[in-house]
LUMTORLUM-219410 format. One line per 8 residues: number of its first residue (from 0); their letters; for each residue x, y, z of C-alpha. Coordinates in Angstrom, 1 decimal, decimal comma, padded with zeros to 4 digits. Example, Ala and Ser with C-alpha at 12.3 -4.5 7.8 and 13.67 -1.06 7.14 Angstrom:
2
0 = as = 012,3/-004,5/007,8 | 013,7/-001,1/007,1
This chain:
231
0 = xxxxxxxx = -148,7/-021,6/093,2 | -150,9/-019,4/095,5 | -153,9/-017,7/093,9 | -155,3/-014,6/096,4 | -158,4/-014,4/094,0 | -157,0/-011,1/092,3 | -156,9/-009,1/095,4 | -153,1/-009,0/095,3
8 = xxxxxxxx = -150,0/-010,2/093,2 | -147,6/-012,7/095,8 | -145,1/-013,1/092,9 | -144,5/-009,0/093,5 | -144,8/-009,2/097,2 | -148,0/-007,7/096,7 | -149,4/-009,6/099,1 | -147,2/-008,2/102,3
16 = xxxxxxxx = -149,8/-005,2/103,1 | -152,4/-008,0/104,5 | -149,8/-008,5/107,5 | -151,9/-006,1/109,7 | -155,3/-007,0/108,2 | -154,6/-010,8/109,2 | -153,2/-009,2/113,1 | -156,0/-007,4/113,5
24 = xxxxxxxx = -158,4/-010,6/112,5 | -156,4/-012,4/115,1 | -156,5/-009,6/117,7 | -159,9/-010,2/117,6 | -159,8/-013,9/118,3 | -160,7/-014,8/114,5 | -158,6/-017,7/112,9 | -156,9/-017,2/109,6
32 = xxxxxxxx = -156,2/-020,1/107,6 | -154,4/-020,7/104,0 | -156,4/-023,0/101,9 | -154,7/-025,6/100,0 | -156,6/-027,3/096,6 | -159,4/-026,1/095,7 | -162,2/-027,2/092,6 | -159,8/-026,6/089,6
40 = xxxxxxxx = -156,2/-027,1/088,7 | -154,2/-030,1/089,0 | -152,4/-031,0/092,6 | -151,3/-034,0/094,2 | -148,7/-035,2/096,8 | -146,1/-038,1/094,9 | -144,7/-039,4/098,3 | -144,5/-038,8/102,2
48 = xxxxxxxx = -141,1/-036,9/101,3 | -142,7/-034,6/099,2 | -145,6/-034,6/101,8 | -142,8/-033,1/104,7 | -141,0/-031,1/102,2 | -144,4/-029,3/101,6 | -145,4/-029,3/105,3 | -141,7/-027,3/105,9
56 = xxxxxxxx = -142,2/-025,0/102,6 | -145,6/-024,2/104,6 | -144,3/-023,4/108,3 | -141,3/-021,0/107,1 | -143,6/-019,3/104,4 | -147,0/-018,9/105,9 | -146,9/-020,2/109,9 | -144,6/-019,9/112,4
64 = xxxxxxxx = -141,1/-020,2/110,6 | -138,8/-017,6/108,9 | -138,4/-017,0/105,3 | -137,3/-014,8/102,7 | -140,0/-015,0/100,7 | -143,0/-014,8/103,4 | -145,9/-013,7/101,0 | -147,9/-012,2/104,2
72 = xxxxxxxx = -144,6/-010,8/105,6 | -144,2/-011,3/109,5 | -148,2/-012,4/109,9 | -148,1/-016,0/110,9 | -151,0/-018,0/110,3 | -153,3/-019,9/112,1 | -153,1/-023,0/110,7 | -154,0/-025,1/107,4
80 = xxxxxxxx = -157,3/-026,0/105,7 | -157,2/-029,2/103,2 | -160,0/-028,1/100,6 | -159,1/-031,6/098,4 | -161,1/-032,0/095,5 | -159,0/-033,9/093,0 | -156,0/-035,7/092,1 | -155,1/-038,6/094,2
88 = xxxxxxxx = -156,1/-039,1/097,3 | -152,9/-040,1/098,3 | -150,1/-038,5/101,3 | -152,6/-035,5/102,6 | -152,4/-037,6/106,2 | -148,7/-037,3/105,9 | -149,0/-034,3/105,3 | -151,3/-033,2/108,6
96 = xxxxxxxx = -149,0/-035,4/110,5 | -145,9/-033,4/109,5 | -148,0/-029,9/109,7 | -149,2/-031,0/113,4 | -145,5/-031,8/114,4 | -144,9/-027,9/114,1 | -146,9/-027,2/116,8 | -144,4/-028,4/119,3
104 = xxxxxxxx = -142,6/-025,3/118,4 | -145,0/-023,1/121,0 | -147,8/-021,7/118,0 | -150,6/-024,0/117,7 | -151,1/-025,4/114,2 | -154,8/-025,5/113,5 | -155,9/-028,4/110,4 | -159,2/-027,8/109,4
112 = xxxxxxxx = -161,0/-030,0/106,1 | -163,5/-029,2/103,5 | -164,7/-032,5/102,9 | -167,5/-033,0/100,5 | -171,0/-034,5/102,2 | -171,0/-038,5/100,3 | -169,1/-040,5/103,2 | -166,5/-041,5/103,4
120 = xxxxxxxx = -165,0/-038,4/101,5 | -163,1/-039,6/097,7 | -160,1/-037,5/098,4 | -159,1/-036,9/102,2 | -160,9/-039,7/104,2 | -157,6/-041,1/105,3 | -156,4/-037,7/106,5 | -159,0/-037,7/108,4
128 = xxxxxxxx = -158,5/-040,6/110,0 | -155,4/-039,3/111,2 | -157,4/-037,2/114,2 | -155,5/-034,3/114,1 | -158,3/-031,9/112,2 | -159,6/-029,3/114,4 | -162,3/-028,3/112,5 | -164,3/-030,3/109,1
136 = xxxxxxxx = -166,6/-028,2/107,5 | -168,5/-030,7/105,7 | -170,2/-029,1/102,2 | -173,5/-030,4/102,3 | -174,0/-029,2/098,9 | -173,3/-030,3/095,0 | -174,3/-033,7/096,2 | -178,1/-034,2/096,5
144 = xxxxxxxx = -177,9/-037,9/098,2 | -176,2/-035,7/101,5 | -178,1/-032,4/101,4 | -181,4/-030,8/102,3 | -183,8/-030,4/099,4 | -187,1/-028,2/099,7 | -189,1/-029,8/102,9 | -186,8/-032,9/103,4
152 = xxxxxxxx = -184,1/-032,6/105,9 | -183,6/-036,4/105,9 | -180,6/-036,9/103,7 | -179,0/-034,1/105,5 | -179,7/-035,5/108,7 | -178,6/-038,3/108,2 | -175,1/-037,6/106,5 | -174,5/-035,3/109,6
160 = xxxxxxxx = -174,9/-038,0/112,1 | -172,3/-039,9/110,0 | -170,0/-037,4/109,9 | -169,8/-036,4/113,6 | -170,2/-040,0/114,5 | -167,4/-041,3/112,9 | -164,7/-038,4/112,5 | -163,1/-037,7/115,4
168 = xxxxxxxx = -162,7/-033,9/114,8 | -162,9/-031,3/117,8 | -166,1/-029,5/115,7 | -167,8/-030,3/112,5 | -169,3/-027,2/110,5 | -172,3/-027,0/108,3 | -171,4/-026,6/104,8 | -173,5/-024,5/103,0
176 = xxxxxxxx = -173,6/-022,2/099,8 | -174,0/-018,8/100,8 | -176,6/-017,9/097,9 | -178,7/-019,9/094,9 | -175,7/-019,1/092,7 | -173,1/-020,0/095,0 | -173,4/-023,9/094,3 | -175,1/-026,3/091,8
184 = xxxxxxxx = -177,7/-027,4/094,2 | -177,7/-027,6/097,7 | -178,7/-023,5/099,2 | -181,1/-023,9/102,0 | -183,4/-020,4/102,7 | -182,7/-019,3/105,9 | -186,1/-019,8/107,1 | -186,1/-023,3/106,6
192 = xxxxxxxx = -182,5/-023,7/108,1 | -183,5/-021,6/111,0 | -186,7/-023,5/111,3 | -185,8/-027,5/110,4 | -181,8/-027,7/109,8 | -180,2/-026,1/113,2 | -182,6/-027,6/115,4 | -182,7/-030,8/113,8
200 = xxxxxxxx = -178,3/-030,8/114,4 | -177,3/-028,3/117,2 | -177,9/-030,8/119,4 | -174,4/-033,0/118,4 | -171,6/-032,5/120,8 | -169,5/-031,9/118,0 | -171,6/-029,0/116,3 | -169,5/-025,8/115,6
208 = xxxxxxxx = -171,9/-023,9/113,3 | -171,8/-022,8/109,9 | -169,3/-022,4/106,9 | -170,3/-020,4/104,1 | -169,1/-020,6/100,4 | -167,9/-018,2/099,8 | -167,6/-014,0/100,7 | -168,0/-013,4/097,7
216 = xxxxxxxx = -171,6/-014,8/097,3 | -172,4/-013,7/101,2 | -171,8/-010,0/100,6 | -174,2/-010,1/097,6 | -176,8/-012,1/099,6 | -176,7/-011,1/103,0 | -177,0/-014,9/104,2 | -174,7/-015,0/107,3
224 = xxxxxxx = -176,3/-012,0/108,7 | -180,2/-013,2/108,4 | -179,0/-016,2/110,5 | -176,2/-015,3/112,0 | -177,8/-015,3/115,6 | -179,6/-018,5/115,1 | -176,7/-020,3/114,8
C-alpha cells in the first residue's frame, strides 16, 4: 500500500496533481525519492522473486517505466529510499540489486537508506553491503549508545566513524530529529551541533550533511533554517 500522510488519496488518483510539484523540485536540481517501510505496519520481502517482482512494480509505477496506474502520473522519480524498520531482514539487497539494474535504461536510479545509528544496522546491513546506496542517512537518534547527549559528542563520534568507515556509500547524512518531539531521545540544539557535532564530522570524505525527521516537525521548529548555512 502507499500512505501520502493524508495529503492525497492514490487509490482515487488523487495523487496525479503532484506531477508538476515533483518537476518543478527536480528542475531545481532537488531529488525526490519514494520511501519504502517505515516505523509501523507489517512488510517483508518472502524471496528474491518477490524481491524483482517488487523492483519491476516500482520502475513502471513510480520511476522510469510506463503504467496505467502511475499514482504521480508522468513524474518519474528519482530513485528509492529503504527506511527498514521491521520484519525480516531478509531480500532488501535483492531488491537494490534489481532496482540498480534499471538504471541501464538511461534514468539514473538513486538507493538511498535510513539505517538506524547501532552498527551494523538489524534490518538492511546486508543491503548495504551490496554498494549500490548513494546516499545513508544514518538516524543518530532513538538509540542513546549512537547519539549525542547534552555535552558528550563521543558516542556520536564514534558511531559516525563506523559508519563512513565501513559502508561504502557515495555520502553518509546526519540523522537527526528535527525538534524535541520529533523523536524519543536524540534532538541536538543547534548551538551545540553548530558548535561540537559538524566540526567534530565534516571533516569525513564521505560527509553529505544533514537529514531531518521529518517536515512536519521542521516547519513547527524552524531547525533546518537556524543551521542550514552551517552545514
Amino acid at each position: 500500500m502507499i500512505n501520502l500522510a493524508g495529503h492525497c488519496d492514490p487509490y482515487t488518483n488523487g495523487c496525479t496533481g503532484l506531477s508538476s510539484d515533483i518537476k518543478s523540485c527536480q528542475a531545481k536540481g532537488i531529488k525526490v525519492m519514494l520511501s519504502l517501510g517505515g516505523g509501523a505496519g507489517s512488510y517483508y520481502l518472502t524471496s528474491s522473486k518477490d524481491a524483482r517482482q517488487v523492483a519491476t512494480y516500482l520502475w513502471n509505477n513510480f520511476l522510469g517505466g510506463q503504467s496505467a496506474s502511475r499514482p504521480f502520473g508522468d513524474a518519474a522519480l528519482d530513485g528509492i529510499d529503504f527506511d527498514i524498520e521491521g520484519g525480516t531482514n531478509q531480500h532488501w539487497g535483492d531488491l537494490a540489486r534489481y532496482l540498480s539494474r534499471y538504471s541501464k535504461n538511461g534514468k539514473k536510479v538513486y538507493l538511498t537508506a535510513a539505517p538506524q545509528c547501532p552498527f551494523p544496522d538489524a534490518w538492511i546491513a546486508d543491503a548495504l553491503k551490496t554498494d549500490l546506496f548513494d546516499y545513508v542517512w544514518v538516524q543518530f537518534y532513538n538509540h542513546p549508545q549512537c547519539q549525542y547527549t547534552e555535552g558528550d559528542i563521543k558516542n556520536l563520534e564514534d558511531a559516525w566513524k563506523q559508519w563512513t568507515t565501513d559502508v561504502n556509500a557515495t555520502l553518509i547524512f546526519l540523522g537527526l530529529p528535527a525538534s524535541p518531539e520529533a523523536a524519543g531521545s536524540g534532538f541536538i540544539p543547534v548551538s551545540d551541533l553548530t558548535s561540537q557535532v559538524l566540526p567534530a564530522i565534516k571533516g569525513s570524505a564521505k560527509y553529505g550533511g544533514v537529514m531531518l525527521w521529518s517536515k512536519y516537525y521542521d516547519n513547527q521548529s524552524g531547525y533546518s533554517s537556524a543551521m542550514k548555512n552551517d552545514v
